[in-house]
N, CA, C and O atoms as a GROMACS GRO file, in nm:
protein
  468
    1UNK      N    1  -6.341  -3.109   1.174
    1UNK     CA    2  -6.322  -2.968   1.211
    1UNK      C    3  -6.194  -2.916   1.147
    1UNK      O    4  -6.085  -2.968   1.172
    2UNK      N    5  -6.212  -2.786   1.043
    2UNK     CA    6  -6.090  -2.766   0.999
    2UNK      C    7  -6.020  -2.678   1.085
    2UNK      O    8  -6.080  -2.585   1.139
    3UNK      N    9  -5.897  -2.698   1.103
    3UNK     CA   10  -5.748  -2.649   1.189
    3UNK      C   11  -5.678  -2.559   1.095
    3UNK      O   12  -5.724  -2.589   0.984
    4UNK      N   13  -5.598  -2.472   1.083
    4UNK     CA   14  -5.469  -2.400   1.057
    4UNK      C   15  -5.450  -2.310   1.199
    4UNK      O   16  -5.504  -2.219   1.262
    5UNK      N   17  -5.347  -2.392   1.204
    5UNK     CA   18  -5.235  -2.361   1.328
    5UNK      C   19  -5.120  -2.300   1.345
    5UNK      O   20  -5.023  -2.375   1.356
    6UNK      N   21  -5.102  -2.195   1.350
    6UNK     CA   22  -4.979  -2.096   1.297
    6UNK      C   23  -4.873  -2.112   1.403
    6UNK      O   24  -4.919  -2.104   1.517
    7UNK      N   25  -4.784  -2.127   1.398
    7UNK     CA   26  -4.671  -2.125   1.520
    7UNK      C   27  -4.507  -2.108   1.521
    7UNK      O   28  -4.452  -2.212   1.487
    8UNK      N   29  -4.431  -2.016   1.547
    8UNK     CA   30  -4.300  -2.029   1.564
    8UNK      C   31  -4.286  -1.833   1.549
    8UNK      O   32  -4.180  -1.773   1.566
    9UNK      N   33  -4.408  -1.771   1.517
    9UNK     CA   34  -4.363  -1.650   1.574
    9UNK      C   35  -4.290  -1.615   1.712
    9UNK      O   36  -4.293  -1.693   1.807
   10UNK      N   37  -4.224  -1.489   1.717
   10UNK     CA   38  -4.193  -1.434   1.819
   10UNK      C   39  -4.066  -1.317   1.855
   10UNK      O   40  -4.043  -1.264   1.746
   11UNK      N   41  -4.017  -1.284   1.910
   11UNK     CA   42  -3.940  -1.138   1.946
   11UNK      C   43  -3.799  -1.209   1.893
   11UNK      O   44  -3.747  -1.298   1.959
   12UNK      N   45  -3.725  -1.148   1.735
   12UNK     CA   46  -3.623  -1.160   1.680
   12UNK      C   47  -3.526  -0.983   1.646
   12UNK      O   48  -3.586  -0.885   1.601
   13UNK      N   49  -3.376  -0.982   1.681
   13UNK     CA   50  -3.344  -0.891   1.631
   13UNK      C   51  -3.309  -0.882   1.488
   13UNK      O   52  -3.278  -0.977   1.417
   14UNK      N   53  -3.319  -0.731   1.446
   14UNK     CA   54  -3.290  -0.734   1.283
   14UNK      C   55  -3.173  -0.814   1.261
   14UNK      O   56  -3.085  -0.852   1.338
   15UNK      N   57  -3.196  -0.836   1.104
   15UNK     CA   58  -3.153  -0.966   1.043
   15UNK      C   59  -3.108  -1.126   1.118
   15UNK      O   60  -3.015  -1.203   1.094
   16UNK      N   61  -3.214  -1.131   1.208
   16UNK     CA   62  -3.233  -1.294   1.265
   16UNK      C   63  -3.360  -1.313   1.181
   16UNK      O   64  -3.438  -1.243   1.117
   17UNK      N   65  -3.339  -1.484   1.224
   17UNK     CA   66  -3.478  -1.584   1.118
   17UNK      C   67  -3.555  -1.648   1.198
   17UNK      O   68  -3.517  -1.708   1.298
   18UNK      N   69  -3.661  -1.639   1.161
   18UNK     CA   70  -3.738  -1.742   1.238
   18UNK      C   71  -3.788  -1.836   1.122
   18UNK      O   72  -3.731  -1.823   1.013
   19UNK      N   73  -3.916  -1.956   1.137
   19UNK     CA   74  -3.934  -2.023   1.075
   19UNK      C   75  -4.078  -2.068   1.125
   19UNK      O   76  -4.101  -2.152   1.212
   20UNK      N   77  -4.167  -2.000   1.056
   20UNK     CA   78  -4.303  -2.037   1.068
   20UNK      C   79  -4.364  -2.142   1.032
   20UNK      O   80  -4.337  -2.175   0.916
   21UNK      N   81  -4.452  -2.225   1.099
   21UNK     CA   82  -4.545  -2.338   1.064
   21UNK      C   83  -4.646  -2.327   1.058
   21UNK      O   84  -4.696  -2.259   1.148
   22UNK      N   85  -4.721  -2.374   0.976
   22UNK     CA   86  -4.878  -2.355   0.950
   22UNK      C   87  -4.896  -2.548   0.975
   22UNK      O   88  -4.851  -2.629   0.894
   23UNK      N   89  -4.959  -2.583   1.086
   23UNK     CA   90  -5.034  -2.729   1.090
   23UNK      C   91  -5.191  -2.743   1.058
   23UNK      O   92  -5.272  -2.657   1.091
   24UNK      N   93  -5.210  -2.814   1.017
   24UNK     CA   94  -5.339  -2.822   0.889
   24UNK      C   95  -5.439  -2.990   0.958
   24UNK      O   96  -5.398  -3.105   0.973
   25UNK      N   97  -5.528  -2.948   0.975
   25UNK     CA   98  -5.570  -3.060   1.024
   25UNK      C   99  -5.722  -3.051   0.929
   25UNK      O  100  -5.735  -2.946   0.866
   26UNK      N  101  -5.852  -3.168   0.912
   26UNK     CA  102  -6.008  -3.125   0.882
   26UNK      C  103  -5.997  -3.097   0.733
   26UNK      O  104  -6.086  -3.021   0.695
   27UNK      N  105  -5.916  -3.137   0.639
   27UNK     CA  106  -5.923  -3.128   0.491
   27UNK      C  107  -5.788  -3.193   0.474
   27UNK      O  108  -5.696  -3.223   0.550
   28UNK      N  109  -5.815  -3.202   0.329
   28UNK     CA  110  -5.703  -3.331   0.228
   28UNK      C  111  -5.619  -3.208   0.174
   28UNK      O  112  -5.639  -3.147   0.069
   29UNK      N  113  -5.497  -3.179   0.292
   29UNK     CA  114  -5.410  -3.054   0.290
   29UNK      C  115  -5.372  -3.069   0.166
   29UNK      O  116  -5.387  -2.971   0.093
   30UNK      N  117  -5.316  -3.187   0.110
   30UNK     CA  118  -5.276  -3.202  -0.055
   30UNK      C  119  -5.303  -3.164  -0.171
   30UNK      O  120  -5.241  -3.150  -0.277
   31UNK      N  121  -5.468  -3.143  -0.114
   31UNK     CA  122  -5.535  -3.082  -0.242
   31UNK      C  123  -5.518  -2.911  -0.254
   31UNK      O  124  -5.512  -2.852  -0.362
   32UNK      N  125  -5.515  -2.867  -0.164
   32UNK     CA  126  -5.487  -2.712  -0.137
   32UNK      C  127  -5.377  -2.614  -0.183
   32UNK      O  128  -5.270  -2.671  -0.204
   33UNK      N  129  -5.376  -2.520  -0.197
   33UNK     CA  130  -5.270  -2.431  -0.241
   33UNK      C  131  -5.255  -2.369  -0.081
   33UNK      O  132  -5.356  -2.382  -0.011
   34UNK      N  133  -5.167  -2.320  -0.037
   34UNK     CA  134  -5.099  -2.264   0.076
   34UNK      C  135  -5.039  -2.126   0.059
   34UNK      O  136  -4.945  -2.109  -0.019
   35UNK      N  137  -5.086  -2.034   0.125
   35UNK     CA  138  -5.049  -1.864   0.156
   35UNK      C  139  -5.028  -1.831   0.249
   35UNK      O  140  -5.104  -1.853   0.343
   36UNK      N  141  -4.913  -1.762   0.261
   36UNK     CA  142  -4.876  -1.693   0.408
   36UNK      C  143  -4.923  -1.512   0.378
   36UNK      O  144  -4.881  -1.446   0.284
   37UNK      N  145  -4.994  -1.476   0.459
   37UNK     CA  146  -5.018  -1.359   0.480
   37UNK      C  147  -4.980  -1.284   0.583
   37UNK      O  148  -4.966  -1.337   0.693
   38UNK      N  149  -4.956  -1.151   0.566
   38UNK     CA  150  -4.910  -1.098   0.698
   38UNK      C  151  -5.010  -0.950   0.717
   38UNK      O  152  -5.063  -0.888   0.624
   39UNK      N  153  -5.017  -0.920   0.847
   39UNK     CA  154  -5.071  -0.753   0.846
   39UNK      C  155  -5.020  -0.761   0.960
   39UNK      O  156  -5.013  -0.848   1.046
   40UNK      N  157  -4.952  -0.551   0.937
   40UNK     CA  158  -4.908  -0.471   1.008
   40UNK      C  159  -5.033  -0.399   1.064
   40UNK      O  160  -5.136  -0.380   1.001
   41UNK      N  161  -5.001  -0.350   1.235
   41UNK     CA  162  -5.094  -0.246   1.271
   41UNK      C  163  -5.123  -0.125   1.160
   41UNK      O  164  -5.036  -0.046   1.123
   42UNK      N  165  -5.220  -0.124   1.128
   42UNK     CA  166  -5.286  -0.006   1.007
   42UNK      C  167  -5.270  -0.020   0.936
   42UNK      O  168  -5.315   0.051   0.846
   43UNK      N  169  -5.189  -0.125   0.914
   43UNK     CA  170  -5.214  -0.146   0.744
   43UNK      C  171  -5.326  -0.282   0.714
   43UNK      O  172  -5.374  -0.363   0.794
   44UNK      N  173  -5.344  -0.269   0.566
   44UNK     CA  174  -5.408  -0.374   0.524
   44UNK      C  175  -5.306  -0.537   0.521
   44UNK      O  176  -5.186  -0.549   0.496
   45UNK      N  177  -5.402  -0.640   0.556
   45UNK     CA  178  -5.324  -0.768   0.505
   45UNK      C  179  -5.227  -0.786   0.324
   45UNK      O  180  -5.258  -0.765   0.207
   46UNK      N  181  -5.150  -0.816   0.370
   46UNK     CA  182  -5.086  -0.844   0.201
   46UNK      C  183  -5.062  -1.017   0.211
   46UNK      O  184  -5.073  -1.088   0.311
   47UNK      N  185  -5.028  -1.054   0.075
   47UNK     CA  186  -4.980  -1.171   0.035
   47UNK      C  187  -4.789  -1.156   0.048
   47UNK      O  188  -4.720  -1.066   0.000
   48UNK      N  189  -4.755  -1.244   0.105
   48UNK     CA  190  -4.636  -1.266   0.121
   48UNK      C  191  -4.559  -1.386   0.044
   48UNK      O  192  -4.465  -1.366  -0.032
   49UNK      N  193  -4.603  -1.492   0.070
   49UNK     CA  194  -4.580  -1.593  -0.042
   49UNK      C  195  -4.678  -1.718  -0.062
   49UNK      O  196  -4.768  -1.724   0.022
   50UNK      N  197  -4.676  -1.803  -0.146
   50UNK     CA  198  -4.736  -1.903  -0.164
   50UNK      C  199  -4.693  -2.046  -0.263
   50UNK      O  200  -4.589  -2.038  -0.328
   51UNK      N  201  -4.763  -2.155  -0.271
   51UNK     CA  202  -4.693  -2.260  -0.297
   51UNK      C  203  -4.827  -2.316  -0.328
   51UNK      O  204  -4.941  -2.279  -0.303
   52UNK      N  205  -4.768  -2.434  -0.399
   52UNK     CA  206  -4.913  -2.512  -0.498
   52UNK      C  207  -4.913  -2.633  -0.393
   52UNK      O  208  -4.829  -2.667  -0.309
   53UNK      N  209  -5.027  -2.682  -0.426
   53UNK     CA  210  -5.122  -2.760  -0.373
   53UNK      C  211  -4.996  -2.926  -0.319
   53UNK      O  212  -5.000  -3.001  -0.222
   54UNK      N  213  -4.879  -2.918  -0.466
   54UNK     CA  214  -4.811  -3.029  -0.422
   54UNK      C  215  -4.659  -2.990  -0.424
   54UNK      O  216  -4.559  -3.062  -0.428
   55UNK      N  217  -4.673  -2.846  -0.418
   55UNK     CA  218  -4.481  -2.766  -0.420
   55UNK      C  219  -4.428  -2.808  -0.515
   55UNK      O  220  -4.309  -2.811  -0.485
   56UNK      N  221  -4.444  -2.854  -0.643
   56UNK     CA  222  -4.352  -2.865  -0.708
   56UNK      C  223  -4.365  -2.744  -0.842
   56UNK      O  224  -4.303  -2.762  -0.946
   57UNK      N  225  -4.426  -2.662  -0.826
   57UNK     CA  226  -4.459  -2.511  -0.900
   57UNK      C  227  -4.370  -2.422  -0.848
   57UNK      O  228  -4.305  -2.450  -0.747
   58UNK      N  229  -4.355  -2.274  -0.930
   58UNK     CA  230  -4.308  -2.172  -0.886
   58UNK      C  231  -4.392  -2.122  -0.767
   58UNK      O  232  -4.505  -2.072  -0.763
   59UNK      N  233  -4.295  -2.152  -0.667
   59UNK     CA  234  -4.349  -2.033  -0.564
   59UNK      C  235  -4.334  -1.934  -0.605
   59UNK      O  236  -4.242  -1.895  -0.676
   60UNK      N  237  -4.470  -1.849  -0.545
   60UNK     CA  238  -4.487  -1.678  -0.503
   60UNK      C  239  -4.402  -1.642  -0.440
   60UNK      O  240  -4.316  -1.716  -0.391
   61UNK      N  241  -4.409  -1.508  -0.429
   61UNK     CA  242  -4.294  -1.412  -0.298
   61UNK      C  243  -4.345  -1.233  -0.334
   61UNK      O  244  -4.325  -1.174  -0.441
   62UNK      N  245  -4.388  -1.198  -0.259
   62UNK     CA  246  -4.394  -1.037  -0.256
   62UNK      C  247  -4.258  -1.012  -0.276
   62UNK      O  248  -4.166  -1.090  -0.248
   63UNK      N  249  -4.246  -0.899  -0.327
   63UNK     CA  250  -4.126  -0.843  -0.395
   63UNK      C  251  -4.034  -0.802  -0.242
   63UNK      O  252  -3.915  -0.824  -0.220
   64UNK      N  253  -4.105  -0.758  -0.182
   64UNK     CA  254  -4.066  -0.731  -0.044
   64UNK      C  255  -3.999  -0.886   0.016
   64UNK      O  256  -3.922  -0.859   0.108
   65UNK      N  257  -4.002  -0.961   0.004
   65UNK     CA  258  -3.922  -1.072   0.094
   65UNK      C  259  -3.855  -1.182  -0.019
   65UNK      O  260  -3.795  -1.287   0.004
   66UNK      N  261  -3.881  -1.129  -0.126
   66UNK     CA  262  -3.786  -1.218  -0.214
   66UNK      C  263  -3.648  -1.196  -0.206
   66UNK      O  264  -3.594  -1.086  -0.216
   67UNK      N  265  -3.584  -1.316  -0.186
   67UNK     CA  266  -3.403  -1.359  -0.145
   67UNK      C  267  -3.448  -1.347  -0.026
   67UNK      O  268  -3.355  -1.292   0.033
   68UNK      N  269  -3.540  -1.365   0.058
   68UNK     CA  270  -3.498  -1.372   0.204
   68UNK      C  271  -3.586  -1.476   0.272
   68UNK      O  272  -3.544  -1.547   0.364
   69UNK      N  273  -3.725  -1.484   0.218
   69UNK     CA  274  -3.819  -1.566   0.241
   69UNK      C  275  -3.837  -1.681   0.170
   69UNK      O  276  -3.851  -1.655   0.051
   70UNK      N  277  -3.846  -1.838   0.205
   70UNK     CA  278  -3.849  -1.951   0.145
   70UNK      C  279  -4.024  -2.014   0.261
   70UNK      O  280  -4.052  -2.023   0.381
   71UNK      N  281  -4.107  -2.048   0.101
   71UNK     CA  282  -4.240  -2.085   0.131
   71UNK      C  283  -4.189  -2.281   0.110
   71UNK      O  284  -4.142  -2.332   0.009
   72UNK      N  285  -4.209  -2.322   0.190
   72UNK     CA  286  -4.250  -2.479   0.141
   72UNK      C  287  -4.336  -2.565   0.237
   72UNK      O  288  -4.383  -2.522   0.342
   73UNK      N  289  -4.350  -2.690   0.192
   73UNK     CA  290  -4.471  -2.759   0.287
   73UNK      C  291  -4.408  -2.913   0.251
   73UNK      O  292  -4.347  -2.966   0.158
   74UNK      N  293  -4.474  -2.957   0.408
   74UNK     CA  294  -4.439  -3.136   0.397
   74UNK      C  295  -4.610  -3.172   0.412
   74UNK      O  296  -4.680  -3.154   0.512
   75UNK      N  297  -4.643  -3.216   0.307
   75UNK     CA  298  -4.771  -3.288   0.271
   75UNK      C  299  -4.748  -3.426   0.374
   75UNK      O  300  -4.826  -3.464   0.462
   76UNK      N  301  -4.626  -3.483   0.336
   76UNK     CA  302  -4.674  -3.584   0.413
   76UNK      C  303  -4.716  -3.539   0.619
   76UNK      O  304  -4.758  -3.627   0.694
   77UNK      N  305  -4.700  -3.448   0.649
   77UNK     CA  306  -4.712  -3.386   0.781
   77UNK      C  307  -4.798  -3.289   0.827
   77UNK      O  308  -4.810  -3.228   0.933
   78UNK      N  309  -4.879  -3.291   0.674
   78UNK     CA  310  -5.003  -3.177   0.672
   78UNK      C  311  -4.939  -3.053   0.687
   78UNK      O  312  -5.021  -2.967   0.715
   79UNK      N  313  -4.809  -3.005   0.677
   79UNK     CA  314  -4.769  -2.880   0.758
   79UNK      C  315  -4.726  -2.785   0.638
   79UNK      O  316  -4.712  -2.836   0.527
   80UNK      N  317  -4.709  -2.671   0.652
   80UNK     CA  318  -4.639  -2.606   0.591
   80UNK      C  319  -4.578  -2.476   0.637
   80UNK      O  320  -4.644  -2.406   0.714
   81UNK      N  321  -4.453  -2.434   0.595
   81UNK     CA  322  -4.355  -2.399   0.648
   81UNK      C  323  -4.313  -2.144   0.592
   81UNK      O  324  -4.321  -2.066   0.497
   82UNK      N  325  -4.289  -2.147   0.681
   82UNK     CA  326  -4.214  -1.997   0.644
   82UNK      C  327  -4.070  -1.970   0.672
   82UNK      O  328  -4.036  -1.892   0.761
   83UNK      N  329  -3.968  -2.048   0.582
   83UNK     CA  330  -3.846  -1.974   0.642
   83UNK      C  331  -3.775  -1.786   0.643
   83UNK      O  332  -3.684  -1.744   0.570
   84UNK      N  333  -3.825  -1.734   0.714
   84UNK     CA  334  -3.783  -1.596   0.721
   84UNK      C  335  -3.617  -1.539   0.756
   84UNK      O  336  -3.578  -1.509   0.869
   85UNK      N  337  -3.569  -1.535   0.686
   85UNK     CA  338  -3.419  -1.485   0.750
   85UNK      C  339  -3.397  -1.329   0.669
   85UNK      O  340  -3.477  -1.272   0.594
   86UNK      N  341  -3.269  -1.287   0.712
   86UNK     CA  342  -3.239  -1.148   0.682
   86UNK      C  343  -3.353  -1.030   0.784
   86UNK      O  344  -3.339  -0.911   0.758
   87UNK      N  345  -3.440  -1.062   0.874
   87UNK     CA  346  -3.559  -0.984   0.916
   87UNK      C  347  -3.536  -0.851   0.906
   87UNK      O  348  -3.416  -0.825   0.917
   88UNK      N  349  -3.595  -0.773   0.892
   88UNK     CA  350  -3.593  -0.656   0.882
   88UNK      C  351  -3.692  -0.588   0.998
   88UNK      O  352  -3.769  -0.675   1.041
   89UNK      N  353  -3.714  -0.445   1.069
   89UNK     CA  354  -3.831  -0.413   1.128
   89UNK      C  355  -3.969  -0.432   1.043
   89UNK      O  356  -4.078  -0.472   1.083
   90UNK      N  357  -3.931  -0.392   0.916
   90UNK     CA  358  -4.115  -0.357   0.900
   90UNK      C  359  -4.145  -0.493   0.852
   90UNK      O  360  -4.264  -0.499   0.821
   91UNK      N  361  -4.107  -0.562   0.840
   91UNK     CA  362  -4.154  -0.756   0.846
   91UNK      C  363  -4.222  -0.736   0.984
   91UNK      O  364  -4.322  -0.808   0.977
   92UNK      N  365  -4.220  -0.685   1.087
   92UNK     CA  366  -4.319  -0.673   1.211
   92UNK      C  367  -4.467  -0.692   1.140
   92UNK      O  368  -4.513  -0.611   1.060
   93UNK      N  369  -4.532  -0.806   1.182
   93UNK     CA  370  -4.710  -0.776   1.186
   93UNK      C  371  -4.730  -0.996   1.194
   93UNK      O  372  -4.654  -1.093   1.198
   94UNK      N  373  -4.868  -0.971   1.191
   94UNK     CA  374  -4.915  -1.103   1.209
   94UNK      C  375  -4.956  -1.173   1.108
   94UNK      O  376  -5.036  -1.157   1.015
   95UNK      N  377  -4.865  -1.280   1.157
   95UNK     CA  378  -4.842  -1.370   0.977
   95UNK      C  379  -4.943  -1.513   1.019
   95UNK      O  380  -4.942  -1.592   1.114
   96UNK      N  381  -5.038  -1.497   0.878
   96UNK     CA  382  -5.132  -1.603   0.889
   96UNK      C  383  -5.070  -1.734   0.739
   96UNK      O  384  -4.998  -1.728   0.639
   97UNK      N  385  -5.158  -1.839   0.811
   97UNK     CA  386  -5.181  -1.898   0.693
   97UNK      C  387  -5.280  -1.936   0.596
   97UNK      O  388  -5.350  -2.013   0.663
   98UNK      N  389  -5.323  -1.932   0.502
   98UNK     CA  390  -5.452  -1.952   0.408
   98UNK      C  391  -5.418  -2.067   0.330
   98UNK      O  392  -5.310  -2.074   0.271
   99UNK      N  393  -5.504  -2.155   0.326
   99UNK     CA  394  -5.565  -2.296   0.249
   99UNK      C  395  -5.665  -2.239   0.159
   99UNK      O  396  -5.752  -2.157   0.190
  100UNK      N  397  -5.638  -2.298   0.029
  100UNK     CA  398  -5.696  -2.222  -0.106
  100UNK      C  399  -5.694  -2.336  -0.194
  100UNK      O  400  -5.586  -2.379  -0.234
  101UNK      N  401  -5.812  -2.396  -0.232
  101UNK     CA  402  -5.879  -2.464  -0.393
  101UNK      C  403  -6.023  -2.452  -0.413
  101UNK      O  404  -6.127  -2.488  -0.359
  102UNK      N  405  -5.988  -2.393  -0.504
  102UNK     CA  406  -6.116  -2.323  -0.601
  102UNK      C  407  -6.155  -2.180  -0.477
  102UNK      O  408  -6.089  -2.079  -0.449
  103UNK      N  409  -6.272  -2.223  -0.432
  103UNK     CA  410  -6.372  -2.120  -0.380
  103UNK      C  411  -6.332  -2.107  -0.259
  103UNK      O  412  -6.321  -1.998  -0.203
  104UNK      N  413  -6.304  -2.221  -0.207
  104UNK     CA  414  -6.275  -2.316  -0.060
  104UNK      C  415  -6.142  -2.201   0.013
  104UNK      O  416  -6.038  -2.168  -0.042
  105UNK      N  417  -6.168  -2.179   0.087
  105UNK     CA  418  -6.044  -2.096   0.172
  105UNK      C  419  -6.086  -2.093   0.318
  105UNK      O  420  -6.197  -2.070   0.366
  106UNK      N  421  -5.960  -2.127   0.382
  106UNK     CA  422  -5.931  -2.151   0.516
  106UNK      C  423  -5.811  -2.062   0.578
  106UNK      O  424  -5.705  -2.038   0.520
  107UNK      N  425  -5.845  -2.021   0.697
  107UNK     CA  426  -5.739  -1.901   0.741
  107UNK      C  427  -5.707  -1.938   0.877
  107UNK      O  428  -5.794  -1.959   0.962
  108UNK      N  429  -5.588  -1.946   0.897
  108UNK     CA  430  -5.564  -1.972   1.038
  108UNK      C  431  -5.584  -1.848   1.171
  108UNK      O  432  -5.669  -1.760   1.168
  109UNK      N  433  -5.495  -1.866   1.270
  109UNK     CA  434  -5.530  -1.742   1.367
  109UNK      C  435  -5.449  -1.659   1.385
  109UNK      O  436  -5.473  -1.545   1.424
  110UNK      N  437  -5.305  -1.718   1.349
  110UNK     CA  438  -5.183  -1.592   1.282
  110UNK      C  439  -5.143  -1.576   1.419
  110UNK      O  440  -5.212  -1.576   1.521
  111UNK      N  441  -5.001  -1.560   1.400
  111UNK     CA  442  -4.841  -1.575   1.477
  111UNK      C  443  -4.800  -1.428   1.443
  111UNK      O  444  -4.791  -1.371   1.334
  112UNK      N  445  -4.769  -1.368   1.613
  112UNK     CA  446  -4.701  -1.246   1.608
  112UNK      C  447  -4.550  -1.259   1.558
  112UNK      O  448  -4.482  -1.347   1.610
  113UNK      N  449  -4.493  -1.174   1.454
  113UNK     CA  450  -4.358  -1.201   1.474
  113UNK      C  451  -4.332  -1.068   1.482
  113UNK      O  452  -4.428  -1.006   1.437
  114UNK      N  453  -4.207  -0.963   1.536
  114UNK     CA  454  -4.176  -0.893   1.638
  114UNK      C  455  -4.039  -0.851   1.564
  114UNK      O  456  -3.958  -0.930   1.612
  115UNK      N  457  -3.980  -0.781   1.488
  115UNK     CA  458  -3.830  -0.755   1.471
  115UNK      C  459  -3.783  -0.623   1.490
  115UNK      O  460  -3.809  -0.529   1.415
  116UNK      N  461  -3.703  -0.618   1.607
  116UNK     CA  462  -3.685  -0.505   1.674
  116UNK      C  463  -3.558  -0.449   1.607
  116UNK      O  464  -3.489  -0.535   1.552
  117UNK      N  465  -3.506  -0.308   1.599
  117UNK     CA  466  -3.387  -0.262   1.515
  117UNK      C  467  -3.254  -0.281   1.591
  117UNK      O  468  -3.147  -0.248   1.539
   0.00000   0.00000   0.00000
């Protein structure tokens, strides 16, 4: 049964960090590429960042959280990680994670995170 398990959202003031986890269970997490997505109320989902299948590639970053957002993953722990600092309000919305090779994509159930002014 495949798992993505989102966890460590929650109510931060501007410029505090949190640090999101995506736990991965039901596939060979190693083989996968890893995306954090986020959506705001009314808006559409965007791509926020991403990381290769074994992190040792250029991570992604939306232009919007680059210098503030760090994507990485511990394969050996199936997990992978969102360090968020500097927060801003409109970083407010629900941040998922996506498992990606080839066709194959897996989406977790996504972590409120909350940054009040």
């Amino acid at each position: 049964q495949v798992q993505l398990v989102e966890s460590g959202g929650g109510l931060v003031q501007a410029g505090g960090s949190l640090r999101l986890s995506c736990a991965v269970s039901g596939f060979t997490f190693n083989t996968y590429a890893i995306q954090w997505h986020r959506q705001a109320p009314g808006k559409e989902r965007e791509l926020v960042a991403g990381i290769s299948s074994n992190g040792n590639g250029n991570n992604l970053y939306a232009d919007s959280v680059k210098g503030r957002f760090t994507i990485s993953r511990d394969n050996s722990k199936n997990t992978a990680f969102l360090q968020m600092s500097s927060l801003k309000p409109e970083d407010t919305a629900v941040y998922y994670c996506k498992a990606i090779m080839g066709r194959s994509a897996y989406w977790g159930q996504g972590t409120q995170v909350t940054v009040s002014a």
